[in-house]
C-alpha positions as YAML, in Angstrom:
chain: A
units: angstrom
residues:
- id: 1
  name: UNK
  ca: [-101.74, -141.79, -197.73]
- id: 2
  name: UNK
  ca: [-98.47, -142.66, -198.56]
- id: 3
  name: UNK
  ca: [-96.65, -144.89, -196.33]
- id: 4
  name: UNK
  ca: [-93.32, -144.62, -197.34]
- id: 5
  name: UNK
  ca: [-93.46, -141.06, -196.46]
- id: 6
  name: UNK
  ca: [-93.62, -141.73, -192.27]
- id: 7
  name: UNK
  ca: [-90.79, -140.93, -190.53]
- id: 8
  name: UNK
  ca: [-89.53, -142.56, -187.21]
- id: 9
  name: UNK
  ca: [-88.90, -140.11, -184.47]
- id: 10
  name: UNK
  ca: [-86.00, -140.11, -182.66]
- id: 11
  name: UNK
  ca: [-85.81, -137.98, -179.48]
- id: 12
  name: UNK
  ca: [-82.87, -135.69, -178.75]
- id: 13
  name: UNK
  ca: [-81.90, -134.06, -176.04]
- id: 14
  name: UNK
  ca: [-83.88, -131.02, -177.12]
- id: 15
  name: UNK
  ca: [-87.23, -132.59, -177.88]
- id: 16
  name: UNK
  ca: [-87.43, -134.81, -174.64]
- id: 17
  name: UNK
  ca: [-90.07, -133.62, -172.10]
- id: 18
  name: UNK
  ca: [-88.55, -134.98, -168.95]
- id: 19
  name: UNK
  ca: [-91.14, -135.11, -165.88]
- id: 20
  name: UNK
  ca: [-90.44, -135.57, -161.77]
- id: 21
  name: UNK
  ca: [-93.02, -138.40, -160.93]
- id: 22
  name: UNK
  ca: [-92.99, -139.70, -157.12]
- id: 23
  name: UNK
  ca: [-92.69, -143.55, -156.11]
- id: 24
  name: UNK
  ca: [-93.89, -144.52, -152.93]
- id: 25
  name: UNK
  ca: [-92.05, -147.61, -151.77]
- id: 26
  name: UNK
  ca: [-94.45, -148.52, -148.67]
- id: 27
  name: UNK
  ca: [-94.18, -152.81, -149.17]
- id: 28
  name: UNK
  ca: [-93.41, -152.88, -152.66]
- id: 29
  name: UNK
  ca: [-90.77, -156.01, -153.04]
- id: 30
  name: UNK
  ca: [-87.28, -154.33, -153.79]
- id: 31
  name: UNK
  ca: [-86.73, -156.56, -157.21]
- id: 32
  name: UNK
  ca: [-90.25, -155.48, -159.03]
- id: 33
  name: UNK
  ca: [-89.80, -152.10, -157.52]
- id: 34
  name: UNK
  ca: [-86.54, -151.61, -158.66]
- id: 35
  name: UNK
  ca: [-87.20, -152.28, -162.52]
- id: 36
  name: UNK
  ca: [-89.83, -150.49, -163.08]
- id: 37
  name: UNK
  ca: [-87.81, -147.27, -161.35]
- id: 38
  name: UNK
  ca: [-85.18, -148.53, -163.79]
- id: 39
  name: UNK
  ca: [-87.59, -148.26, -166.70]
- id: 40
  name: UNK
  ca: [-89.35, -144.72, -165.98]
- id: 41
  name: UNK
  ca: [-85.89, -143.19, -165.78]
- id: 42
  name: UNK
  ca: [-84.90, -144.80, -168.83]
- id: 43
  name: UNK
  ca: [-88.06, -143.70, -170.57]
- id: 44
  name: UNK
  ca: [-88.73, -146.57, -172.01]
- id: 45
  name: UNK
  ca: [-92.74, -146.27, -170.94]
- id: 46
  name: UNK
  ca: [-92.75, -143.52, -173.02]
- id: 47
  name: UNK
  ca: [-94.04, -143.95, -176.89]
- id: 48
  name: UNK
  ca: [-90.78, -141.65, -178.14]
- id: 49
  name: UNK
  ca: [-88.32, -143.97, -176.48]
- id: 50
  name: UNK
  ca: [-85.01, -143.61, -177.70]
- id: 51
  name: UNK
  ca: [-82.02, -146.23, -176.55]
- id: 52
  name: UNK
  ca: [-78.98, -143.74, -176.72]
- id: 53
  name: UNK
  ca: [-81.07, -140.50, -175.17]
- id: 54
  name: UNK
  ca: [-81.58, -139.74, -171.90]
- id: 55
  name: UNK
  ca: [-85.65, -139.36, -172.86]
- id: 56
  name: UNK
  ca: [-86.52, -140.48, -169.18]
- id: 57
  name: UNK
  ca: [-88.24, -139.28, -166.51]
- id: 58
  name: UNK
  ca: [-86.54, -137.97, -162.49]
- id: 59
  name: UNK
  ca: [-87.78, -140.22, -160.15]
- id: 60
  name: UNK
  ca: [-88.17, -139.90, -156.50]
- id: 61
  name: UNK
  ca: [-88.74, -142.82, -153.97]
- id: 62
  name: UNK
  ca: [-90.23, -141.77, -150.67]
- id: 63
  name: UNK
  ca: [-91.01, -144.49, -147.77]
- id: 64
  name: UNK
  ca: [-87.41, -146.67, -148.93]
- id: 65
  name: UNK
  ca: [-87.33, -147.78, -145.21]
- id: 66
  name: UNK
  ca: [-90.80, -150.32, -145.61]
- id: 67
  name: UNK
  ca: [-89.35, -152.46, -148.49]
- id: 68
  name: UNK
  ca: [-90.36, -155.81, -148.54]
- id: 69
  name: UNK
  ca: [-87.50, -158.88, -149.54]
- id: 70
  name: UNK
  ca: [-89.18, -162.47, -150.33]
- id: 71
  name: UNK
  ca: [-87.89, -165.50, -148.78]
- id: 72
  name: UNK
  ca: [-84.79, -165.12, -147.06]
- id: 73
  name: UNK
  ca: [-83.50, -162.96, -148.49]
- id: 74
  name: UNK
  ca: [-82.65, -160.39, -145.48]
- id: 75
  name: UNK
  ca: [-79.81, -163.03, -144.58]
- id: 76
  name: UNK
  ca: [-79.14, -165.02, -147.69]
- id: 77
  name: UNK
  ca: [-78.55, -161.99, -150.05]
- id: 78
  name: UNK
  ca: [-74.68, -160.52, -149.54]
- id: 79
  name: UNK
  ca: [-73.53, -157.17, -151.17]
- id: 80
  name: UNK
  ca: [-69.58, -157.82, -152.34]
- id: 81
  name: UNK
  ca: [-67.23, -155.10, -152.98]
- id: 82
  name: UNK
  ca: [-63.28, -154.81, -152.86]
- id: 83
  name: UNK
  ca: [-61.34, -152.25, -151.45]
- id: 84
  name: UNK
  ca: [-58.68, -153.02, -153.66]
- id: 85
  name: UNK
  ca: [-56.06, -154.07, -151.61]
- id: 86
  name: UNK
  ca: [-55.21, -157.92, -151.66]
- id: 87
  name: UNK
  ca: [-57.45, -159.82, -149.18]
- id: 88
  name: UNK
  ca: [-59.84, -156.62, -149.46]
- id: 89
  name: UNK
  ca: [-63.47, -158.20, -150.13]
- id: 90
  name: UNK
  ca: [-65.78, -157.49, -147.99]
- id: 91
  name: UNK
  ca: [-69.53, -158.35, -147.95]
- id: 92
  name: UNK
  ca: [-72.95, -157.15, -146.31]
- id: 93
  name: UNK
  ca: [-76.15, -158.69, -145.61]
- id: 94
  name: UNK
  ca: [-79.25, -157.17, -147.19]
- id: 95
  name: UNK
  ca: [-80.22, -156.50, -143.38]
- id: 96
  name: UNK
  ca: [-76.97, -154.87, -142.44]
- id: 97
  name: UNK
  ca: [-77.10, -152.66, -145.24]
- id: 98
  name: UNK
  ca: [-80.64, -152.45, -144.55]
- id: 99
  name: UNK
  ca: [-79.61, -150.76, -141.02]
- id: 100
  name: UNK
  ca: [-76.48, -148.13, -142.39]
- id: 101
  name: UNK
  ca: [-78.77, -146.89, -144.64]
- id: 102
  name: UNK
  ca: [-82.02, -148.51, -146.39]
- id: 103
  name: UNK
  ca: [-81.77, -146.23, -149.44]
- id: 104
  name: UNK
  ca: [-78.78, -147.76, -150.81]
- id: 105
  name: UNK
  ca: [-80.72, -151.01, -151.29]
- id: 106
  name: UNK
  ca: [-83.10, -149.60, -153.53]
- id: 107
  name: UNK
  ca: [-79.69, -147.39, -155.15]
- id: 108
  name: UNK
  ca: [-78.13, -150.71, -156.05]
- id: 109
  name: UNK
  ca: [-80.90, -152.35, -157.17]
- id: 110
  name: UNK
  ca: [-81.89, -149.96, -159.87]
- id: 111
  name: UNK
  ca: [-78.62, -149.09, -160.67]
- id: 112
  name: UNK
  ca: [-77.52, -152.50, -161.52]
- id: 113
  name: UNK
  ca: [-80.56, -152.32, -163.76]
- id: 114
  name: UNK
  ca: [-78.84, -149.24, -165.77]
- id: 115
  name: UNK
  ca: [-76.59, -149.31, -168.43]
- id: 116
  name: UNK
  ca: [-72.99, -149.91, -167.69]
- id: 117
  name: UNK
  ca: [-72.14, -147.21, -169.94]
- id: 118
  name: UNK
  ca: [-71.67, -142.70, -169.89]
- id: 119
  name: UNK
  ca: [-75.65, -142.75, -170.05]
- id: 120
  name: UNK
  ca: [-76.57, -145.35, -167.43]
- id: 121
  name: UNK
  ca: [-73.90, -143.06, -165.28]
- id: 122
  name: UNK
  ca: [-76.39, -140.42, -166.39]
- id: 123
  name: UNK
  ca: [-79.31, -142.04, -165.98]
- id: 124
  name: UNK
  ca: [-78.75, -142.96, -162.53]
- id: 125
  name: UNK
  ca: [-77.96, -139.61, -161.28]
- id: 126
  name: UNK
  ca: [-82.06, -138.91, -162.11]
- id: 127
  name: UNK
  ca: [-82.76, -141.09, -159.37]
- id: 128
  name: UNK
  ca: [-83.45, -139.39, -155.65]
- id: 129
  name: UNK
  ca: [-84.21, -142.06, -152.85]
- id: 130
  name: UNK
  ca: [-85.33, -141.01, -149.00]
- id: 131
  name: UNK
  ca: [-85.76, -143.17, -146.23]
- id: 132
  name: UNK
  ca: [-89.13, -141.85, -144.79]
- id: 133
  name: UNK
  ca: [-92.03, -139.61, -146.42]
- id: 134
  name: UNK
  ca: [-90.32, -136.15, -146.75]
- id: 135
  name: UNK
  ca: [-88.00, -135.36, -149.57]
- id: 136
  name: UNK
  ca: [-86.18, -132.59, -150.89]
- id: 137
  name: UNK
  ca: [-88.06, -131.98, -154.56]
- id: 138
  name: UNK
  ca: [-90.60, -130.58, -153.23]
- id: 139
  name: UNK
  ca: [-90.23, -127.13, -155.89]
- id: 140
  name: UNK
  ca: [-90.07, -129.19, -158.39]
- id: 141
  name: UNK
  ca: [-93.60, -130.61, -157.95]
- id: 142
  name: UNK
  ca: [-93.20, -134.42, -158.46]
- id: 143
  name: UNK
  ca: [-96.52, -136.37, -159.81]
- id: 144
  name: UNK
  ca: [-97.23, -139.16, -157.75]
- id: 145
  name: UNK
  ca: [-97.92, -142.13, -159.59]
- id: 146
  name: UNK
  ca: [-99.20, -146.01, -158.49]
- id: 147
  name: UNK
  ca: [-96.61, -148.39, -159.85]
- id: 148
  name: UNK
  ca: [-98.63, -151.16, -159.92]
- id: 149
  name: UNK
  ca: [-100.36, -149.71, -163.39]
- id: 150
  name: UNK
  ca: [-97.24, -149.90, -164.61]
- id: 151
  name: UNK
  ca: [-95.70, -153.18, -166.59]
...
């Protein structure tokens, strides 16, 4: 055989086979969890990963309310943001957070794990988190998968 006649495949939007697969968060540690979320809906576990393609898969999270944090991290780690006007920043604990709503832990997490581009805008909006064991993709028929066989 001839190898200067293989070809490198690069996925396109039409040739991508996207999938629903379903995490369950129940005492994974937020950090671990979060990257390899960020990874499946990147794609980049898949063998025609392709860096400027949205070639990943939608994930769901189910259980986001029995996430683990090492250390002390529930009252060490602060969430910053501005509101723009002067004097404006304003910061949460991971456990206050934690109590307005525990999916946006697991949102920011993977999100700051994204691209800060169009596609990591993209990306991100293939990412559906709930609180406790029900969720709303249930007609799209999500494959649930253990994350710990995952790198």
């Amino acid at each position: 055989m001839n190898t200067l006649s293989y070809k490198t495949v690069s996925a396109n939007a039409a040739t991508v086979n996207k999938e629903w697969v379903l995490v369950d968060a129940d005492g994974q540690t937020l950090g671990r969890l979060a990257s390899k979320i960020a990874k499946l809906i990147r794609g980049k576990y898949k063998p025609n990963y392709t860096p400027h393609v949205d070639c990943g898969d939608n994930v769901v999270v189910i259980n986001a309310e029995k996430i683990n944090l090492t250390g002390k991290k529930w009252t060490d780690k602060s969430y910053i943001r501005h509101t723009g006007y002067p004097g404006g920043q304003r910061s949460l604990t991971a456990s206050e957070m934690f109590d307005k709503d525990p999916t946006r832990l697991i949102e920011k997490a993977v999100k700051g794990m994204l691209p800060k581009n169009k596609l990591g805008s993209a990306l991100y909006r293939n990412l559906y988190v709930y609180a406790g064991a029900e969720h709303k993709q249930q007609g799209q028929e999500p494959k649930a998968i253990n994350l710990n066989d995952y790198k």
